[in-house]
Residue, then its C-alpha position, 0 to 999 in steps of 0.5 A: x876049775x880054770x887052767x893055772x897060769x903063772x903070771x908075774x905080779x910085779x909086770x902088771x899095770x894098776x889096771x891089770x893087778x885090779x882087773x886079775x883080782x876081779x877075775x880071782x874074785x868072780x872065779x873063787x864067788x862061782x866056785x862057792x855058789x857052786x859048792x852051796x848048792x852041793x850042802x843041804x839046808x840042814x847044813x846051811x843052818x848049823x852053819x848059820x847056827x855056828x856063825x851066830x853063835x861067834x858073832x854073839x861071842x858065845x863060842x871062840x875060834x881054835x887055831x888048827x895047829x892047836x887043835x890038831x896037837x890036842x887031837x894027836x896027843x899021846x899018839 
């Protein structure tokens, strides 16, 4: 990952918030074709497998807070 660099959003141009964003866009895009390349096809169908599955409205989403209160209830 890149060195991390604090920088003042509010001291740049137009030009230079859009040409930071292309840079945050291409840099978070790498880390995901990398971390594909990391998962097996298996996973990348149950992955493909869940994502149909919301689209078609057959599952729905839950809230980590929610999720997490469920998972610790009565620790």
């Amino acid at each position: 990952m890149p060195q991390s660099t604090q920088i003042d959003i509010a001291t740049l141009t137009p030009v230079e918030r859009i040409a930071l964003a292309d840079v945050l866009y291409d840099s978070a895009m790498q880390e995901i074709d990398e971390l594909q390349h990391r998962i097996s096809p298996d996973e990348l169908a149950e992955i493909d497998r869940r994502i149909a599955k919301l689209d078609a409205g057959e599952e729905t989403l839950v809230a980590w807070d929610d999720a997490y209160a469920r998972l610790t209830q009565g620790r």
